[in-house]
N, C-alpha and C positions, 0 to 999 in steps of 0.2 A: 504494500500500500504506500503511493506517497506519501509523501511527512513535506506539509509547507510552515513558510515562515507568519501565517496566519495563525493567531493564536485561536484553539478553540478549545483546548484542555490546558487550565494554568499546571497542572500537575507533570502532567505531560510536554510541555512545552517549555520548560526551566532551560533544557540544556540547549535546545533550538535559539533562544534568546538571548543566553550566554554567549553563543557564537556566533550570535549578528552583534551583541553590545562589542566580544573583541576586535572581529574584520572592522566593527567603524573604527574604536582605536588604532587600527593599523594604519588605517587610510588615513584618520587625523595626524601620524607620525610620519607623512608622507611615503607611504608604500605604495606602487604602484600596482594598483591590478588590471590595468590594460591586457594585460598577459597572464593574468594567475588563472588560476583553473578555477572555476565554479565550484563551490559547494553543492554535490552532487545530492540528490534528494533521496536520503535512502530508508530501506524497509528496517523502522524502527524494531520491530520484532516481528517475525515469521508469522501470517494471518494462517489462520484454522479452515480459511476459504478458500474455495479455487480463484485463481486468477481470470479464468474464462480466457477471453483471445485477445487477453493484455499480460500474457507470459514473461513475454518478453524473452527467450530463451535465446543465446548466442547463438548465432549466424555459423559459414562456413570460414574458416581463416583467411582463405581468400578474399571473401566477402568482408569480413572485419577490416583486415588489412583497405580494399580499394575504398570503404566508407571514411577511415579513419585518415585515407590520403586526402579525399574528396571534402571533407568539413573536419573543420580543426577549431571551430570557435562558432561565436553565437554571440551576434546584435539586435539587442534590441530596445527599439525607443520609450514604446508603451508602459504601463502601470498599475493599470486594473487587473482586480482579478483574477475572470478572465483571461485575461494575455499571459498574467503570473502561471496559471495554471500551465497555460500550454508550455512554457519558456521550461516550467520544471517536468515537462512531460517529457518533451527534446531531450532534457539533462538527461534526464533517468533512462529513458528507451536507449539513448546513445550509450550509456555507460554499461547496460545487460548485453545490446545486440552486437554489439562492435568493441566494447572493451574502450570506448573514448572516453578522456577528459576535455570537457568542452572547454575553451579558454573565454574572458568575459571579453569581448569585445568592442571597442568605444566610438570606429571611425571605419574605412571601405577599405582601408589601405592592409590588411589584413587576406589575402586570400585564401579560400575556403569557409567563406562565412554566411553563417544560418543567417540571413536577414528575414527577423521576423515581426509584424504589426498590420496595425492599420492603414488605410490610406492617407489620413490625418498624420499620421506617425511619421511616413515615408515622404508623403507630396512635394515638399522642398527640394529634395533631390534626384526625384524619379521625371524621365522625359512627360513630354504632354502625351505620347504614345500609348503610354502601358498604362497611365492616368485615366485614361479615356477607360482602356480595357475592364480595369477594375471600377471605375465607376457605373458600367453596365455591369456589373456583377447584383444577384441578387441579396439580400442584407446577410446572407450564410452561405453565399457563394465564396468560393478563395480562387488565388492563382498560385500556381507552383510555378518557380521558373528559372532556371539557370540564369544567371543575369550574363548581359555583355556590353560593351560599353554604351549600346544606342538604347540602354534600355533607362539611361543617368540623364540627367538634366546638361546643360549645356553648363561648362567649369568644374561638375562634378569629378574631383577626383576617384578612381577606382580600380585598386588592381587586383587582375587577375579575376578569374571566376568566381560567383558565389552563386547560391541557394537561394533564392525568394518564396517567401509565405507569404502573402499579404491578401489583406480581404477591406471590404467593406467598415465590419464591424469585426468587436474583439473575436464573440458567437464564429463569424466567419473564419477567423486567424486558427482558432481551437480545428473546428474540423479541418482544417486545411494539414496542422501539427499532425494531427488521429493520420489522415491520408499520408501523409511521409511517411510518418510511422510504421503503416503498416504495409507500405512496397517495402522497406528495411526487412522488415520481419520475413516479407513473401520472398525476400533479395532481386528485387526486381533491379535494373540499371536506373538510377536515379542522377547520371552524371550530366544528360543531355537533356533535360524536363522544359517540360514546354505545356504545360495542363490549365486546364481553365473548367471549373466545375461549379455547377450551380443546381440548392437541391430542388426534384421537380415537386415537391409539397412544401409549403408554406411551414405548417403546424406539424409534427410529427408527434403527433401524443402518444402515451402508454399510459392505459386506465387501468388502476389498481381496485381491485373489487377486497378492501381489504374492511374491517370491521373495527370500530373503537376498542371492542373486546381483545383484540392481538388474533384472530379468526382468518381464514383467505374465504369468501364465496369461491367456489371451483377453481379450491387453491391446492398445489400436491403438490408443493416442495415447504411445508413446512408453516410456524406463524408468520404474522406482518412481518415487515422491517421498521415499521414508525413505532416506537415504544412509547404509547401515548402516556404511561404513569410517569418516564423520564423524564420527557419535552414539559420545560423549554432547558430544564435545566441539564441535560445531558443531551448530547447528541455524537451517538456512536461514530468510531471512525468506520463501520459500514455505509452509514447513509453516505460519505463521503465516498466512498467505492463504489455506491451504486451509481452517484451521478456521472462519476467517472466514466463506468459502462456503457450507461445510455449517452452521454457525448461522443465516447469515441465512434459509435455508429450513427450520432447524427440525431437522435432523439431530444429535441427541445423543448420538450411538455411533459406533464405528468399529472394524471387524477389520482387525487390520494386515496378515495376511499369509494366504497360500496354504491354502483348506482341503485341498489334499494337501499339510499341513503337513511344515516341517521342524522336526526334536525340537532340534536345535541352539540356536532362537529360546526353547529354558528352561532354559539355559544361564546361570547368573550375568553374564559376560560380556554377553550379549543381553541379557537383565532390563535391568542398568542403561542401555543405549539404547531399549529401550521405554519407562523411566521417561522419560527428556529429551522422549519427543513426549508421553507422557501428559502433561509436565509443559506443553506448550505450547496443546496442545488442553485440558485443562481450565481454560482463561484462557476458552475459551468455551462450556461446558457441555457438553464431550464426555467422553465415559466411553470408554476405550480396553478392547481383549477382545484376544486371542490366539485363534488356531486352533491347537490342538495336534495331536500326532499320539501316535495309540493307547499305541504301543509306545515311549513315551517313558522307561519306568521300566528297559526293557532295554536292555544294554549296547550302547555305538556299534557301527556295523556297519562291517567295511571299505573300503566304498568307499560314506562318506557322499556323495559327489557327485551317487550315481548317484539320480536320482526315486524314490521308493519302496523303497528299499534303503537307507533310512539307520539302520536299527536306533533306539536310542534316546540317554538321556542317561545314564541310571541305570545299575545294576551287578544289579539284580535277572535271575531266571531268569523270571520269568513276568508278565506283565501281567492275566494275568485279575481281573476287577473284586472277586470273592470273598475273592479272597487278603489276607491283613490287612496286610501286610507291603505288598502292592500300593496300600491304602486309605491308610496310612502315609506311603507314598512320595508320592501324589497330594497329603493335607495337609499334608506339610512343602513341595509344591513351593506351594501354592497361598498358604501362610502367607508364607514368601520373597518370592514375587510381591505377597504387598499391606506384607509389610514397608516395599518400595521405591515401590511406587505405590497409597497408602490406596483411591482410591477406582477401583480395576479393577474392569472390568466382569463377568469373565467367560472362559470358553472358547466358541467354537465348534469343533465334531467333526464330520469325516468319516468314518466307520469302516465296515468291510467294506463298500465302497463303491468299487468300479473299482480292487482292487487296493490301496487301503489295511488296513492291521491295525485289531481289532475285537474287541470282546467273546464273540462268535460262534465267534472262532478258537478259543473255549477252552470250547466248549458253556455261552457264558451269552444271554443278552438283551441287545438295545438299552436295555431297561428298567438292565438291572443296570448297564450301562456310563454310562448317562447320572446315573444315581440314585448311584455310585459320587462323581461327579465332584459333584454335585449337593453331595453332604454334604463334601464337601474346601472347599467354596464358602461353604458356607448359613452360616456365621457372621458372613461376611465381606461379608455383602450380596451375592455373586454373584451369576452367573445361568449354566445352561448352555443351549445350543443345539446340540441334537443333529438334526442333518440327516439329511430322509428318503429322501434320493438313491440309491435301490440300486435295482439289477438283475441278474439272472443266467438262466444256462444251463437253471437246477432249477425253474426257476420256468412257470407259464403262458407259451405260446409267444409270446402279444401282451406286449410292453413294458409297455403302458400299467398292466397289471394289476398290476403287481406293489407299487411303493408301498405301496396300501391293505393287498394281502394280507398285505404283510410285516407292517404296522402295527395292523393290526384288532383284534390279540386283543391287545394292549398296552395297549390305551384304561383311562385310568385307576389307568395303574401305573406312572406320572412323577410323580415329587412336586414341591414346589409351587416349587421356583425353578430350573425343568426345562419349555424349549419345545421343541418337536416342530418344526422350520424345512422347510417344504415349499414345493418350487418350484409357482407357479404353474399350471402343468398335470403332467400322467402322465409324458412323458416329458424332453426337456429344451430349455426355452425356443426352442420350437419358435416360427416366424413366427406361428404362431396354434395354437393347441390348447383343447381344453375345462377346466375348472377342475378341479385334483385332489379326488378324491373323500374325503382327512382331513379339507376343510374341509365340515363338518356331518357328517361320516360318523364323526368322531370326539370324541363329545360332552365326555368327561371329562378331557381332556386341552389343554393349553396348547398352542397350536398358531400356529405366524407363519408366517408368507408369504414364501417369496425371489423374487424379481423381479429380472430382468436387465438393468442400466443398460445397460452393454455390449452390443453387438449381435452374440453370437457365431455366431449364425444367420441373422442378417440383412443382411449386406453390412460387420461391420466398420465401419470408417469410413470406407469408401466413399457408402455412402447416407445419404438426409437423413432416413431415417425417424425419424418423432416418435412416441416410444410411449405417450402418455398414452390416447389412445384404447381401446389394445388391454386397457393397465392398468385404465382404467373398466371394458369391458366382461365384464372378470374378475372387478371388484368388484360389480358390479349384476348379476352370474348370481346366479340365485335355487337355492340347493339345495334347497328346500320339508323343511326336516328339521323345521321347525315350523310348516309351511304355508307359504302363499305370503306373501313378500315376509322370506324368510329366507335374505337377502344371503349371500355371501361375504365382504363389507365388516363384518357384522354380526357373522362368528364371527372374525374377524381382530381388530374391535375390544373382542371380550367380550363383545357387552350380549344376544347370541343363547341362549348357555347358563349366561351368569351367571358368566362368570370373573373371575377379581380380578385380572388383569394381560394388560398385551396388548405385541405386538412386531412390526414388518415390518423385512425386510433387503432392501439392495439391492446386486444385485453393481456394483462401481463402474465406470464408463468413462474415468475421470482416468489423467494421467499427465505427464512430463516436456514435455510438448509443450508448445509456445509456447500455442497454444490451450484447454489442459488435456485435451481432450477429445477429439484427432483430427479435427473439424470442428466449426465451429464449432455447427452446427444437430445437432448431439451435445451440446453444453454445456447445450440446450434439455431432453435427457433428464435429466440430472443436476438441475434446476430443477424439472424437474416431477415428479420421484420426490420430493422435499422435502416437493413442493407436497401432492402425495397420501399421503405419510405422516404427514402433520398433517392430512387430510379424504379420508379413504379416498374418496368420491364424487365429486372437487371436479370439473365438467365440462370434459372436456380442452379446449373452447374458452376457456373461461374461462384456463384456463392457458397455452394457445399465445398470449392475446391481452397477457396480461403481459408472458411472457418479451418477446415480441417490440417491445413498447415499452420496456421496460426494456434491451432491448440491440440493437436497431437502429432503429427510428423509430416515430414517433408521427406520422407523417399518417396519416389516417384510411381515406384509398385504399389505400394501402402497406399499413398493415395488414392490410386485407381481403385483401387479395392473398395475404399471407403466410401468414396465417390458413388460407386458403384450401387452399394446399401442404401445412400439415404437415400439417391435421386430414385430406388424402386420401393423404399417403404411406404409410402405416402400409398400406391396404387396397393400393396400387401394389404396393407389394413381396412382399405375400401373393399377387396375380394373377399378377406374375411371377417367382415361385418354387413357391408349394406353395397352389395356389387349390382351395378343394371342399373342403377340411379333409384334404389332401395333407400329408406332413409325413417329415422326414427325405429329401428329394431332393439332400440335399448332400453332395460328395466326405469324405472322412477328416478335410481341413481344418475342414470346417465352411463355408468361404467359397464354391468352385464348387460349380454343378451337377455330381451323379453319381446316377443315379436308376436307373444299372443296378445299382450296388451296394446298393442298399435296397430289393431286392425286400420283404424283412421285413414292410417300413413301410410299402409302399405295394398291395400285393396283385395288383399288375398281372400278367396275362399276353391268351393272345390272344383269349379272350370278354368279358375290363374290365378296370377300373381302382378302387380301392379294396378297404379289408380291413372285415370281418363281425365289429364289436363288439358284436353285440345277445344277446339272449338266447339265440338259438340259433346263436350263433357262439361268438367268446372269452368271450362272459358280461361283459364289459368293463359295460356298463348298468347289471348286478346291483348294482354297487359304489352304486349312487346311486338318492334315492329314485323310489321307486313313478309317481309323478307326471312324473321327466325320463325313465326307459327308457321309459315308453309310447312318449312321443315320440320320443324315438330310436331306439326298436325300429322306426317307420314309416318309409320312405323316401319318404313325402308326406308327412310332418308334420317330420322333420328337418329343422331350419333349412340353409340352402343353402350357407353357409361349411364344414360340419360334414357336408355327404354323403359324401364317400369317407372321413374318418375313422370313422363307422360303419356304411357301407354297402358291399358290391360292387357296380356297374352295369354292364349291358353298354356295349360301346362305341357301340353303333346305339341305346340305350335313350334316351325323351325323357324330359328330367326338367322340374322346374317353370317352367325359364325357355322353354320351348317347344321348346328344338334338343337335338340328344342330345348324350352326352355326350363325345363327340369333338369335335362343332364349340361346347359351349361352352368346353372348354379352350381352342382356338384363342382362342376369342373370349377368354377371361378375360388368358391369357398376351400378346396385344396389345393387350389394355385395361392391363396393366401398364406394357408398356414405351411406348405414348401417352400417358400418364398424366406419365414421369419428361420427356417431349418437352414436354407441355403445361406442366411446371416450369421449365421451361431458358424458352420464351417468358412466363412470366408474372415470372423474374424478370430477363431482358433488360430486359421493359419498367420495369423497377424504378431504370437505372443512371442514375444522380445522385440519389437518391433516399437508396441506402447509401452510407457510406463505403468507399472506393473499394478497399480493401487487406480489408474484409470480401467486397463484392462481386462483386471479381476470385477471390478465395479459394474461394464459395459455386460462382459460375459453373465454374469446372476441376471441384471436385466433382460436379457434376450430371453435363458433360459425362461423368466417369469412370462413371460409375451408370448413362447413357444404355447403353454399350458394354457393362457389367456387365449389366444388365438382357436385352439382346439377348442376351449368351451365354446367357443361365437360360432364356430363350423356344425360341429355338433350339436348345439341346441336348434338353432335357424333351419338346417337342414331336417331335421326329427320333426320338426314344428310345419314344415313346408311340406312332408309327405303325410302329416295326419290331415294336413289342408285339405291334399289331393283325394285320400282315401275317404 
C-alpha cells in the first residue's frame, strides 16, 4: 500500500513527518536536491490483501535495464493531491518494476525526465501545438508523449528526450500515470509514445449495495469496507487502496450504499462519515453519490430495522415530489450534504420498485420524482440517477415488457442533470439476456447502463466466470434506431443522438475479503468493468490478456491458456444454467437451480420449452426496431443463444443445430459442465507456473463450480423430462 506524506493517522504518521521536518533542514542548510533521489513511497508493513493488478512485480532485466536508461528522474510542477498521488504512484511503480531511483527534478535540462501535470502546470513552456492538443482533451483525457524539441515553446531550453503526462485536469494526469504504469508492467516499448486518450463515458460509477449494518445486498466477498461505527474518526488505510483501484482503471464515482436505501444514511450524524470517505477518495478523482430513499422527508418509522419499513428522517406528512414544503425539505437536505462535502456527486433512486416508496405513491411520475431531486441538485453541480428497475402485477404478463412500457411516454421529460440508469437487459442481470429496449428506444432522454460486477445470477463467487464478453456483446448489439451500426455503446456514450453527457454504473463485487473480490478471477471482473467504462468496445481478449499478466504471469503459454478459460466461461455457465436464451431457472436465492418455480420465465410444459415474445405473443419485439423483430419474430432467423427467450419449441422440434430441442439441451447443459472439467485440467497443467497460494486458491474454486455446475445440469435437465412426460 502506499504511504503518503498526507497525514491521516497521527500514530502512524510520526516517522513520515520526521522525515519531511529533516529533508526541509537539509535544504534550509543549502543541500541541493536537484539531483537527490526521491523518497520512494514505501509499503509501511506487508497488507493481509491482494494487490489485485497493482503488483507491481519486476519486469525482465532487460526490460528494467532499457526503463531505467529511458527515465532517470521526475518533474513536476503541480500540488494537489491529486497530482501528489500520481507523482508517488510513478515513484513507487518505478522502484518495484524496474528497480529505479527516480531523481527530483527542477528544470528540462535533465534528460530522461517524467514531465508530469496539468496544462496550467506546463503552458508556459509547451509550443501552441501540443497546447491546442491537450486543450481538446476531454476533463480525464491525458496525452502520453515522448517530447522533442517542436513540442517547447519558442527559447525553451531542453535537452534530450523526455516522457510527457499531461492532461486537462489533475483527475486527467492520474489516469494518464495508471496508463504508463501499466504498459511498464505489460513491458510494452514506451520509448517512442505518441498516445492521446480520452474516456468514452463521462461518469464511470461503481454502486455499492452495501448496508449501514457492515451487510453487502448480493455481496460474496465478504462485509462492507465503510466501517460506519469508525467514520469519521478512523479511516482505514483500505479505503485508501480501494480508491486507488478504482483510479487506476478509470472509475470516478462511487454509490456508497444500498439502492433499497436506508433514510438514516441523511442523517447529520451519517453526513459527517460520508464526508471522511469523500474526503479520502477525492485524493483520487472520485466523486462520492448517496442512494436515498423516497420517503426520507417523512417521519422515522418504528421499527427502523426492519428492510423497507424504515419510514424516513424528516417530520413532514407527505413526500410527494409537488408539494413545496416537500421540494424545501429535499434542498435544504441537498445544501447540508454539499455544505460538508463540496464536491458530491449526486443521489441515486430506487423508487416504486420491489416495495420501495415512490412518487407514484402519490399519483405523480418518475419524471416529477426524478426532476424534483434534479432541481434540489442542479446548483450544486449534481446529478440524479433514477433507476428503471420496476415490475409488477398490473403490468403485461411477460416481465420483460415492462421497463420500456413504464418508461416510453416519459422520453424527454428528464431534465438535463437527470439519467434514466437501466440494467442491461429486461429483466434482471440474467446469465444472458437481450439488451433493454430504452437504449435507442428512448431518444431524448439521458440514459446509462447498470451492469452487474457481482455475479448475482451466476454462481456468486463460486464460478470463475469472466464477464467482459457478455458486456461486449451488449455493447456491439446494434439497435438500428439510426440504421445499422447504431451500437448500444453509441447511445451509452452520447454521440448516437447527440447528448451532452454520458454515464455507466457498475454494481460492485468488492468486499472485506482478503481477496477483495471472493475469488480471485472475480477481481478480473472488477478490472475489466474499468476497462470498459473508459472504451465501451475494448475487446474482452484484449482485456483478459492484461489482467492476467498484470496479476498472474506473463509467459506467453500461460497466458494462452488462461486466456483461453475466461474468454469461454462466461458461455460455460450460460450452457449450464439457462442455455437457448433460458433465463430465471434459479431458486428464490438466486444461486440454485429451481426451474419448477419459474414456470413465468421459462414457458415450459408438456409440448416445449420457451415463452412467445414476438409479435403475436407478449408483443415483447414491438418494443425494438422494425429491423430486430423481423428477426426475432422468425424462429430460423433468431440467433440460437436467444430461441427460447423469444420463441416456444416443441420438444421433438429440430432447430438449427440439426437435433431437437431436447437433445440439444442435453447437449448444451454437458457442454457446460465439460467445459468447467476442461478448466480444472488446463489449469492443473499450469502449477508452478502460478504462485502457489493463488493456484491452490483458483484450483478448490473450480473444483467447487465443477459440483455447482453438475447440480444446474442435473436438476434442469430431470425437471425438463418430467415436463415432457
Amino acid at each position: 500500500m502506499l504511504r503518503h506524506l498526507v497525514i491521516r493517522n497521527p500514530q502512524k504518521s510520526l516517522v513520515k513527518l520526521g522525515a519531511l521536518i529533516f529533508s526541509i533542514g537539509l535544504q534550509l542548510c543549502g543541500v541541493n536536491f536537484a539531483s537527490a533521489a526521491l523518497n520512494v513511497p514505501e509499503i509501511a508493513e506487508k497488507s493481509p490483501y491482494s494487490n489485485l493488478w497493482l503488483d507491481y512485480s519486476p519486469v525482465s532485466g532487460e526490460k528494467q535495464a532499457a526503463y531505467r536508461k529511458l527515465i532517470s528522474g521526475i518533474f513536476s510542477r503541480g500540488a494537489g493531491p491529486i497530482l501528489q498521488n500520481a507523482k508517488n504512484e510513478l515513484t513507487f511503480a518505478l522502484s518495484k518494476i524496474a528497480d529505479a531511483k527516480l531523481a527530483e527534478v527542477g528544470d528540462l535540462n535533465t534528460p530522461g525526465t517524467l514531465l508530469v501535470g496539468t496544462l496550467a502546470d506546463w503552458k508556459e513552456v509547451l509550443s501552441s501545438q501540443l497546447i491546442q492538443k491537450v486543450e481538446r482533451l476531454k476533463d480525464d483525457g491525458f496525452i502520453l508523449k515522448s517530447t522533442s524539441t517542436e513540442d517547447f515553446g519558442d527559447g525553451v531550453s531542453s535537452a534530450g528526450k523526455h516522457t510527457l503526462i499531461i492532461a486537462k485536469t489533475e483527475s486527467g494526469v492520474l489516469y494518464g500515470v495508471f496508463h504508463f504504469v501499466r504498459m511498464l508492467q505489460l513491458e510494452n516499448e514506451v520509448s517512442e509514445l505518441s498516445i492521446t486518450e480520452n474516456p468514452d463515458v463521462d461518469i464511470r460509477l461503481l454502486n455499492h449495495w452495501d448496508n449501514i449494518g457492515g451487510g453487502i445486498e448480493r455481496g460474496y466477498a465478504g462485509k462492507s469496507l465503510w466501517n460506519w461505527k469508525e467514520l469519521p474518526a478512523v479511516k482505514s488505510e483500505r479505503l485508501y487502496e480501494y480508491a486507488r483501484f478504482c483510479a487506476s482503471v478509470g472509475i470516478n464515482a462511487t454509490v456508497l450504499n444500498n439502492v433499497n436505501a436506508d433514510p438514516r444514511l441523511l442523517r447529520k450524524d451519517f453526513l459527517v462519515k460520508v464526508a471522511a470517505l469523500a474526503s479520502v477518495f477525492r485524493e483520487w478523482g472520485i466523486r462520492t453519490y448517496l442512494s436515498i430513499n423516497w420517503g426520507s422527508p417523512l417521519p422515522p418509522s418504528d421499527t427502523p430495522e426492519v428492510m423497507k419499513k424504515w419510514g424516513g428522517v424528516g417530520n413532514l406528512k407527505t413526500a410527494d415530489p409537488l408539494d413545496e414544503d416537500v421540494r424545501k425539505w429535499w434542498k435544504a437536505k441537498a445544501d447540508e450534504i454539499y455544505e460538508l462535502i463540496p464536491d458530491f456527486g449526486g443521489f441515486l433512486v430506487k423508487a416504486n420498485s420491489e416495495g420501495m416508496p415512490g412518487p407514484l405513491d402519490y399519483g405523480r411520475t418518475h419524471a416529477d420524482g426524478a426532476n424534483m431531486l434534479g432541481d434540489a441538485l442542479q446548483e450544486h453541480g449534481g446529478f440524479v440517477f433514477w433507476r428503471a428497475f420496476v415490475y409488477g402485477e398490473k403490468r403485461n404478463k411477460d416481465r420483460a415488457t415492462h421497463v420500456y412500457d413504464e418508461f416510453k411516454n416519459l422520453d424527454g421529460n428528464f431534465q438535463t442533470n437527470v439519467f434514466l440508469q437501466v440494467k442491461n437487459g429486461p429483466l434482471d442481470f440474467q446469465p444472458r439476456e437481450v439488451f433493454s429496449a430504452p437504449f435507442g428506444g428512448m431518444k431524448n432522454t439521458d440514459v446509462s447502463i447498470e451492469l452487474q460486477v457481482s455475479k448475482e445470477y451466476l454462481g456468486f463467487s463460486t464460478t470463475m466466470t469472466f464477464l467482459a464478453p457478455f458486456w461486449h456483446e451488449v455493447m456491439t448489439s446494434d439497435t438500428y434506431q439510426k440504421g445499422k451500426g447504431s451500437t448500444v455503446a453509441k447511445v451509452i456514450d452520447g454521440t448516437l443522438f447527440g447528448r451532452a453527457k454520458s454515464a455507466i454504473a457498475g454494481v460492485a463485487n468488492t468486499g472485506s475479503d482478503q481477496s477483495w473480490c471472493g475469488n480471485i478471477f472475480n477481481q478480473a471482473n472488477w478490472y475489466a468493468y474499468g476497462r470498459i467504462a473508459w472504451h465501451l468496445e475494448m475487446p474482452p481478449e484484449d482485456i483478459a490478456k492484461e489482467w492476467i499478466r498484470l496479476t498472474l504471469t506473463k509467459d506467453a503459454q500461460a497466458v494462452s491458456k488462461i486466456q483461453d478459460m475466461m474468454l469461454s466461461s462466461h458461455q460455460a455457465t450460460v450452457d449450464y444454467m439457462t442455455p437457448l436464451g433460458l433465463a430465471f431457472l434459479c431458486d428464490p436465492g438466486h444461486y440454485k437451480p429451481g426451474p419448477a418455480r419459474r414456470t413465468a420465465y421459462h414457458g415450459g410444459n408438456s409440448a416445449g420449452l420457451g415463452l412467445d415474445r414476438t409479435s403475436k405473443g407478449s408483443g415483447f419485439v414491438n418494443q425494438y426496431a422494425p429491423e430486430l423483430a423481423a428477426v426475432w419474430n422468425d424462429k430460423k432467423r433468431v440467433p440460437l443463444n436467444y430461441l427460447l427467450w423469444f420463441h416456444h419449441i416443441g420438444w421433438d422440434e429440430k432447430i438449427s443445430t440439426g437435433r431437437t430441442l431436447s437433445d440439444e439441451l442435453e447437449f448444451r447443459y454437458n457442454h457446460g459442465v465439460s467445459e468447467v472439467s476442461r478448466f480444472i485440467s488446463i489449469w492443473e497443467s499450469l502449477k508452478g507456473e502460478i504462485v502457489s497460494d493463488k493456484y491452490e486458491s483458483v484450483l478448490a474454486n473450480l473444483a467447487k463450480e465443477k459440483e455447482y455446475a453438475e447440480n444446474w445440469r442435473d436438476v434442469c435437465l430431470k425437471y425438463f423430462h418430467q415436463l415432457r412426460n
